[in-house]
Structures are given as structure tokens and as C-alpha cells.
BAVEX-642750 format. One record per residue (C-alpha): x negated, y negated, z; residue number from 1. Coordinates in Angstrom, 2 decimals, decimal comma. Each point is the difference from the previous one (the first is absolute). Example, Ala and Ser with C-alpha at 12.3 -4.5 7.8 and 13.67 -1.06 7.14 Angstrom:
+---------+---------+---------+-----+
!      xx !      yy !      zz ! pos !
+---------+---------+---------+-----+
!  -12,30 !    4,50 !    7,80 !   1 !
!   -1,37 !   -3,44 !   -0,66 !   2 !
+---------+---------+---------+-----+
***
This chain:
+---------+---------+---------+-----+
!      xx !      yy !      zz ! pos !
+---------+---------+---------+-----+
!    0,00 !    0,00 !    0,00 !   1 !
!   -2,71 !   -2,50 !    0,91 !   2 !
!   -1,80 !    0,55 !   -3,70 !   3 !
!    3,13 !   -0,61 !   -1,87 !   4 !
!    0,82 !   -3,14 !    2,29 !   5 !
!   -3,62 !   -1,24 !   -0,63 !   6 !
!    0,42 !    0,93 !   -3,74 !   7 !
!    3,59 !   -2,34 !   -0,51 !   8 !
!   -1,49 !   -3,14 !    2,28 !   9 !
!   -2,93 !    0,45 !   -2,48 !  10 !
!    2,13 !    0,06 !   -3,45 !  11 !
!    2,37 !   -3,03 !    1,84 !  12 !
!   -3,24 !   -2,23 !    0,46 !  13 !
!   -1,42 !    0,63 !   -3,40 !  14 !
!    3,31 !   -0,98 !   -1,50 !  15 !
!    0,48 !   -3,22 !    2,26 !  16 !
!   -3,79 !   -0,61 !   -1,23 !  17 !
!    1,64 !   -1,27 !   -3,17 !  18 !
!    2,75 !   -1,99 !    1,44 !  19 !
!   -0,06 !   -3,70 !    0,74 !  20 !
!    0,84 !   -1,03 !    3,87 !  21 !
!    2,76 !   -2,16 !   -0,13 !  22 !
!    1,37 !   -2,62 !    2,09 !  23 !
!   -1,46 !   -2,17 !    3,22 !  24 !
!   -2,68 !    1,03 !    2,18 !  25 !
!    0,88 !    1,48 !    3,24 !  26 !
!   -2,70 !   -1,23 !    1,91 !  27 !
!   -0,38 !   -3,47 !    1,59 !  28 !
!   -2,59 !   -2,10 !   -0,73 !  29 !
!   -1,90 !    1,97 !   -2,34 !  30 !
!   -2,44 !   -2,60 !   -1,14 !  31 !
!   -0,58 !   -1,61 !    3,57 !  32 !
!    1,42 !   -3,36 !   -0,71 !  33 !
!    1,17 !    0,41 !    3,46 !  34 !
!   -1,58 !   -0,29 !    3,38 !  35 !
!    0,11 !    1,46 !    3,23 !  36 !
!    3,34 !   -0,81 !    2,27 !  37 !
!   -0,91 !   -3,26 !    1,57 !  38 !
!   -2,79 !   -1,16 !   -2,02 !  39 !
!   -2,23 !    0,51 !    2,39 !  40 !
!   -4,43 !   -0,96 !   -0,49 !  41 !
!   -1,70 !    2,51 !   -1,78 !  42 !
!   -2,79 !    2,32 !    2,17 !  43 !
!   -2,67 !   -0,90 !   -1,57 !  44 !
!    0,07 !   -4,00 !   -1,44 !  45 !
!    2,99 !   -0,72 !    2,27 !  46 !
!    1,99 !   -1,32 !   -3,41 !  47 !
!    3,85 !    0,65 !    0,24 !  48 !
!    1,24 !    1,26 !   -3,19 !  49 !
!    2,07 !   -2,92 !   -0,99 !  50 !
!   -3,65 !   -1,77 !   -0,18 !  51 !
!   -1,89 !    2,55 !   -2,16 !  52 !
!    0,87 !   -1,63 !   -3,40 !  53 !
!   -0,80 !   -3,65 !    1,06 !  54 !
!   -1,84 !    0,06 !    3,00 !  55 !
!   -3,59 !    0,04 !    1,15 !  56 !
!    0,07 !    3,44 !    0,47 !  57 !
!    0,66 !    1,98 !   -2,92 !  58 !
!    0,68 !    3,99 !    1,11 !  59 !
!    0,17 !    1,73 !    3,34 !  60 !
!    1,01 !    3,02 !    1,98 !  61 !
!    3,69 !    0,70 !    1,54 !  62 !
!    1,38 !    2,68 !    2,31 !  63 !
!    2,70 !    0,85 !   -2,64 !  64 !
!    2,19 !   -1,83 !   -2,69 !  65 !
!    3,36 !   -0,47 !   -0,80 !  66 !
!    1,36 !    3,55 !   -0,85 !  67 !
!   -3,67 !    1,46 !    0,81 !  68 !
!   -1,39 !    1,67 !    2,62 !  69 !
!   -3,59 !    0,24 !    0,95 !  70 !
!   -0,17 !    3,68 !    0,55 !  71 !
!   -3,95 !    0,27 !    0,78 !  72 !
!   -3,28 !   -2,49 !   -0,65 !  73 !
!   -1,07 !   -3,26 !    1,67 !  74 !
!    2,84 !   -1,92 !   -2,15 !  75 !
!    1,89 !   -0,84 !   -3,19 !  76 !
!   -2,73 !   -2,61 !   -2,16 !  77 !
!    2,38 !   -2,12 !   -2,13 !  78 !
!   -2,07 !   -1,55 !   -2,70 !  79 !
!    1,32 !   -2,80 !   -2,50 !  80 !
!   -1,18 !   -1,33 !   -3,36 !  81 !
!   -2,09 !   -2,99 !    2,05 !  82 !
!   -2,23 !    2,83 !    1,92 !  83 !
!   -1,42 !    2,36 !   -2,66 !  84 !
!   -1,69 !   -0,87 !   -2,62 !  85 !
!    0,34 !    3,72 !   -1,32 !  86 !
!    3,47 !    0,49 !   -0,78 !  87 !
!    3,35 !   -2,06 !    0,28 !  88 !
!    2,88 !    1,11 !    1,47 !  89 !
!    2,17 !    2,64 !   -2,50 !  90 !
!    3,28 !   -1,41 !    1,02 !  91 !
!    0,60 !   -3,54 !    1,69 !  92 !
!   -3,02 !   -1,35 !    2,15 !  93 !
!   -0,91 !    2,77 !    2,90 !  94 !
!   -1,00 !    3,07 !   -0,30 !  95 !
!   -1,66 !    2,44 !    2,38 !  96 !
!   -3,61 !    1,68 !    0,78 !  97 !
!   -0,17 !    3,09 !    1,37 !  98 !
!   -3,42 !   -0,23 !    1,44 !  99 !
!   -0,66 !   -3,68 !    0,47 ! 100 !
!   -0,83 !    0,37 !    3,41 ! 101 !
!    0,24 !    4,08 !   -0,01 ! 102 !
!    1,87 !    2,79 !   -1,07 ! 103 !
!    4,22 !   -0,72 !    0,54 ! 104 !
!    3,30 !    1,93 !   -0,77 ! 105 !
!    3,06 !   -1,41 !   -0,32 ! 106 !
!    3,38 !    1,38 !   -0,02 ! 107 !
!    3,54 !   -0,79 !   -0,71 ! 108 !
!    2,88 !    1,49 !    0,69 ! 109 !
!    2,78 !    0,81 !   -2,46 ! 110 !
!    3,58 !    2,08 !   -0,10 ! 111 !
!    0,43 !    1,85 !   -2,96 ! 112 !
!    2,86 !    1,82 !   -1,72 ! 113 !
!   -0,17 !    3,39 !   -1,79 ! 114 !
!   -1,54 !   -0,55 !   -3,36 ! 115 !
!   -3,10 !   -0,87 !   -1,82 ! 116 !
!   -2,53 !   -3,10 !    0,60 ! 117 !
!   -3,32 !   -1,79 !   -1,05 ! 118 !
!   -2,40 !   -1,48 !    2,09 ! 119 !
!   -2,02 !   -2,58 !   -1,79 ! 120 !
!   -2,81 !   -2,12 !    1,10 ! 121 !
!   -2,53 !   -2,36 !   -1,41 ! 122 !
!   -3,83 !    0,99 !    0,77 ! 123 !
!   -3,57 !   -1,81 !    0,04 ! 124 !
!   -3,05 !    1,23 !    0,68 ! 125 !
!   -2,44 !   -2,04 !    2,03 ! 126 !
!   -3,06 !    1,52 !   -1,29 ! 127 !
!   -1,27 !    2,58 !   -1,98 ! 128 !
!   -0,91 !    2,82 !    2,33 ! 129 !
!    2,67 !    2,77 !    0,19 ! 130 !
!   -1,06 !    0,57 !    3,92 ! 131 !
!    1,36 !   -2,87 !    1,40 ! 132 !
!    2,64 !   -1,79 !   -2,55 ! 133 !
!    2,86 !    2,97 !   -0,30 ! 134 !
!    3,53 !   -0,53 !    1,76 ! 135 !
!    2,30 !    3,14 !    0,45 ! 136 !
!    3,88 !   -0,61 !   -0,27 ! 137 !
!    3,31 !    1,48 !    0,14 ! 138 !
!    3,79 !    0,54 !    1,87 ! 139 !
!   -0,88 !    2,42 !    3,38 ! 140 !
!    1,05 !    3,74 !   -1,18 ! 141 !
!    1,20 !   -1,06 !   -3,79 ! 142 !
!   -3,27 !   -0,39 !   -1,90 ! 143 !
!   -3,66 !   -1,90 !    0,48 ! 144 !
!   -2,64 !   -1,48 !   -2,41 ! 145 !
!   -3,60 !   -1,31 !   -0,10 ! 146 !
!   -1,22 !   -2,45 !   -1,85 ! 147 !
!   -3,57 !   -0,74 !   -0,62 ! 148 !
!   -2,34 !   -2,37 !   -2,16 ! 149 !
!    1,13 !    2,05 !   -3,46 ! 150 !
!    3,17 !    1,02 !    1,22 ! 151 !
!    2,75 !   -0,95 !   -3,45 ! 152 !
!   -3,11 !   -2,06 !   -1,25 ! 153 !
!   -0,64 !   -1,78 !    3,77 ! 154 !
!   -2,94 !   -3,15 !   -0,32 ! 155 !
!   -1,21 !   -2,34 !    2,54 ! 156 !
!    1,61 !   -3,43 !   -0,81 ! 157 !
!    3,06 !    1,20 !   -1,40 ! 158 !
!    3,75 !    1,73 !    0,50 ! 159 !
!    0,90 !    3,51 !   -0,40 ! 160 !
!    3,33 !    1,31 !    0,63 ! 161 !
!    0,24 !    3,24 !    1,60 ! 162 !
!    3,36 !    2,09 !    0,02 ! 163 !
!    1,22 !    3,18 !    2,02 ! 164 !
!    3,38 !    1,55 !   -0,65 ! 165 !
!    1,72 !    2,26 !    2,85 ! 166 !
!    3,35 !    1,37 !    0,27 ! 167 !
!    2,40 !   -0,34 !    3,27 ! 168 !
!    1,70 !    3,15 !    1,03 ! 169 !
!    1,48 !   -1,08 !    3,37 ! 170 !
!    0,53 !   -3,85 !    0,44 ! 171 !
!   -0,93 !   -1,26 !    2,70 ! 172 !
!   -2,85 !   -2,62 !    0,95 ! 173 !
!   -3,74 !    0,23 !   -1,70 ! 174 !
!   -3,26 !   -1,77 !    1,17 ! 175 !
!   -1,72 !   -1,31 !   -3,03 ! 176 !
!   -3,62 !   -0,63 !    0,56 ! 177 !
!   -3,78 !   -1,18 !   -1,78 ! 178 !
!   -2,99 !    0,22 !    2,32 ! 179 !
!   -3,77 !   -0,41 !   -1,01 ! 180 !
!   -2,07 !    2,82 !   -0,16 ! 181 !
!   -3,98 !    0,13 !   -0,06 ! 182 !
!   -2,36 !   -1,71 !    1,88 ! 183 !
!    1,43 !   -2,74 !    1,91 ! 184 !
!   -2,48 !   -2,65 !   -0,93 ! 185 !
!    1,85 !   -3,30 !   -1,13 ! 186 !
!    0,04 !    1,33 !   -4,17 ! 187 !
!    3,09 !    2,03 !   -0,48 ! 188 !
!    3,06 !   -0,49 !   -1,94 ! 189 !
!    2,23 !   -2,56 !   -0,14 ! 190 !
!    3,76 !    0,47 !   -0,79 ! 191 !
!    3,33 !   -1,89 !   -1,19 ! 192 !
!    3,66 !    0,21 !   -1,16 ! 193 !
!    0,34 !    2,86 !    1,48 ! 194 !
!    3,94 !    1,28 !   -1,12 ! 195 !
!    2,41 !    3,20 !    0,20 ! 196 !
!    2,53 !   -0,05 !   -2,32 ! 197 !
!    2,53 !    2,43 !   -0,70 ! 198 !
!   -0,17 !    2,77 !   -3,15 ! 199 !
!    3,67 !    0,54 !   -1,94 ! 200 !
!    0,04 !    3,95 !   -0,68 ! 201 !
!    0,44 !    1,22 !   -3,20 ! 202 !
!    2,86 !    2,97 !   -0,37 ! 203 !
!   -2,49 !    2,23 !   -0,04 ! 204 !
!   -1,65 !   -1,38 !    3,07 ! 205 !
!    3,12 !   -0,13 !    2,10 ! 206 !
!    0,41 !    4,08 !   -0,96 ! 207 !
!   -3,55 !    0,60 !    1,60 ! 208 !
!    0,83 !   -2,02 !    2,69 ! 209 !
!    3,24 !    1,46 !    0,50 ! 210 !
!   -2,09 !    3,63 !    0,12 ! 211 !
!   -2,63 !   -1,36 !    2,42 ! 212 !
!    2,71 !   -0,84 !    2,20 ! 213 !
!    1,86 !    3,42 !   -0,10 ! 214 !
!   -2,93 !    1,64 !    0,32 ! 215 !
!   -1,09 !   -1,86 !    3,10 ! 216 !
!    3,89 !    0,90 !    1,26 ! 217 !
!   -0,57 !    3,69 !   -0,46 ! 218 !
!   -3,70 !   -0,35 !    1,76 ! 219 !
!    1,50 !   -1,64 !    3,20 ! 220 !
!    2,70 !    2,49 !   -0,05 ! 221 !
!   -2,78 !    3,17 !   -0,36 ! 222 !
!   -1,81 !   -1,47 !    2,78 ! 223 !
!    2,83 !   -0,52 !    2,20 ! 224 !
+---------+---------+---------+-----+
***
């Protein structure tokens, strides 16, 4: 039972592969135009975010960010367009590095209905060196990714988008997360527009998923 479950998710993700996602993203504050609750100064440069774009102080680190939570790592760096002179933001005027100040996860949390989804993000490396610039990414117990200098044609100094499509069996609520990974030495990735966007099934996807489903029923009712 377990191969011919793993063998319909399979044939359901390879035919969603093809299928635009549709429709607004789920998640808020994707491209971290937002800051934390509060506005409170920044760990490191003691900037609140509402100064970052015309202030002094041009990036710094917060203990989470609207929608985001700081799951592990010494803080969230929010850079803008004013403080690198590598790369401008993808989508609006902040954007986050995931090793400014060493290695960080964040996570947000998401409910999701039976069906089909894609995770898309927008990825930069910081340097050239595999070791310390990857990022892995994904929705807790639906799928993961890595990305890596390389990764769907990945340079320093410019914006790759990165995609993951999972499937929902049971709705219910989903932690979506991207953490550095690598040495933790200040050059690692940095990341924006970050969006989850629902997949309309084709016919022949709503039959697989209509098996994956009944065979899941007959499973819990084997094991019962």
C-alpha cells in the first residue's frame, strides 16, 4: 500500500509540475515590506524599520517580522536597496539575509485546504562558495528544497526564483520555512518575495487525488 501511495503522490506532482499556480499568495508579507509588530530598533544598528529606507541606518536585525517568526539564529537582517551594493531588492525595497550576522530560519505559519500548491521564492547568492551561500526551504512534512550558487542558474548579484510543489491531503495548518545552511560566517544567501499560491487541478489530477485520498481511508481503517 505505501509503494502505490508513494507512486500516485509522485504521478500528481509531476502533472501539477506543468500547471500554473493561480490566484493570491497565502502568505503575509512575502517580500518583507513589513516590519516587526511595534517597530521596534533593530539589534544590531538600533534602526526601526520604518527608518531603513531613509534613515542613517540602512539594514538591521529584528526578533521576527510581520507574519514571520524567527525560529533559530541571532536575528532576521533586513537589507534594502541603500545597504548593498551587490544586489537590489527583487520586489519593493527590503529584502532579507540569511547570514548577515549568522545563520537564521524563519518560519510562517499557514492553514491549508486539501489540494495542490507552489511554494516560490526569489534567491541570491552572496558569494561564490557552495559551503557557506546555500538556503534549504519548504512547508514542514509536505516537501523541502536547497538552493545553492548554481541552483536553476543561481549567480551572486542577481535573482533566481526557486519553486517546490506539494500536495495537501488533510487540511489543516502548515509551517512554511527557509533557513541558511553552511558555515555561518556573514556570506550566505539572501532571499525575497517569498509566495504560496494555490494550483487548480486538472480532471485528471482531481482523479489521483481523489485515489490518494481513498487510499489513505482504507490505510487508517487497516490500521485501526
Amino acid at each position: 500500500m505505501a509503494k502505490s501511495f508513494s507512486f500516485f503522490g509522485a504521478a500528481l506532482l509531476a502533472l501539477l509540475s506543468a500547471v500554473p499556480a493561480s490566484g493570491a499568495t497565502l502568505l503575509v508579507n512575502g517580500s518583507f515590506e513589513s516590519g516587526p509588530l511595534g517597530n521596534p530598533a533593530g539589534s544590531v544598528n538600533g534602526a526601526t524599520f520604518d527608518t531603513l529606507t531613509t534613515g542613517s541606518r540602512s539594514w538591521d536585525a529584528y526578533g521576527s517580522l510581520d507574519g514571520w517568526t524567527l525560529a533559530s539564529g541571532p536575528g532576521i537582517a533586513v537589507e534594502t536597496d541603500r545597504s548593498n551594493n551587490k544586489i537590489d531588492a527583487q520586489d519593493g525595497e527590503h529584502y532579507v539575509g540569511l547570514d548577515v550576522i549568522g545563520n537564521a530560519r524563519i518560519t510562517q505559519t499557514v492553514a491549508l485546504t486539501v489540494g495542490a500548491y507552489t511554494l516560490n521564492l526569489w534567491y541570491s547568492p552572496n558569494t561564490n562558495n557552495a559551503a557557506t551561500n546555500g538556503i534549504d526551504f519548504g512547508i514542514t512534512g509536505l516537501g523541502s528544497g536547497v538552493a545553492t550558487v548554481g541552483t536553476m542558474g543561481a549567480r551572486r548579484g542577481e535573482w533566481s526564483q526557486i519553486s517546490l510543489n506539494v500536495l495537501v491531503q488533510v487540511a489543516g495548518d502548515y509551517q512554511v520555512y527557509v533557513g541558511a545552511m553552511g558555515a555561518s560566517d556573514g556570506r550566505g544567501g539572501y532571499i525575497d518575495n517569498i509566495a504560496l499560491t494555490p494550483v487548480p487541478l486538472p480532471a485528471a489530477g482531481l482523479g489521483l487525488l481523489g485515489a490518494l485520498g481513498l487510499m489513505a481511508g482504507l490505510r487508517r481503517k487497516r490500521l485501526a
